[in-house]
C-alpha positions in Angstrom: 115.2 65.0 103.6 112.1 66.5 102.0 111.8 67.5 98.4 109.5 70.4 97.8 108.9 71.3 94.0 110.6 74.8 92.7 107.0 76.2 92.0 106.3 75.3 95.8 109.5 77.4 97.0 109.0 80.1 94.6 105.3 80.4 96.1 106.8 80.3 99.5 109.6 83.2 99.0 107.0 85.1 97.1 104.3 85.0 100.3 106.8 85.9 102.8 108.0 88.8 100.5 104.1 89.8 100.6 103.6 90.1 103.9 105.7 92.5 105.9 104.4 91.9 109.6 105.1 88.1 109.1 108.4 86.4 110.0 110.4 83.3 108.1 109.2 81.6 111.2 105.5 82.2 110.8 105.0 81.8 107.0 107.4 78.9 107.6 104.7 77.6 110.1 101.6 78.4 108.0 103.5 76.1 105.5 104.3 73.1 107.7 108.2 73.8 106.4 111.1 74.3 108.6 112.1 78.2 109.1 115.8 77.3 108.6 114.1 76.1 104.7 112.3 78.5 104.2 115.1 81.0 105.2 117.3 79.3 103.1 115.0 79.6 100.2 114.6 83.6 100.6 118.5 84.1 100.6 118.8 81.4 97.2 116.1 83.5 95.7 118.5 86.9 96.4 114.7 87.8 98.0 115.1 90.9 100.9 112.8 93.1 102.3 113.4 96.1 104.5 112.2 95.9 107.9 111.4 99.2 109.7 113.7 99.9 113.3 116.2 97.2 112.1 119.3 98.1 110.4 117.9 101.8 109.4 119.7 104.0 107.9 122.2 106.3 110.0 120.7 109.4 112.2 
């Protein structure tokens, strides 16, 4: 198993949180980590962003 310093993840949930149009799977990529990792990272961090068309609000 890898070990990736905490200034690495934090950098990781922050970039994913900065880009709306990407996915876990392609800042994951861009990374060279594993999206399952980086997922997991995002939901330690208590990190969410709101993604327009999924889960709105009711009509």
């Amino acid at each position: 198993m890898k070990h990736y310093p905490p200034e690495f993840k934090a950098d990781a949930v922050a970039l994913y949180q900065s880009r709306p149009e990407a996915t876990i799977r392609s800042v994951a990529a861009d990374l060279g980590v594993n999206p399952e990792t980086l997922r997991n990272w995002v939901r330690g961090a208590g990190a969410s962003r709101l993604r327009s068309g999924a889960g709105g609000r009711p009509a």
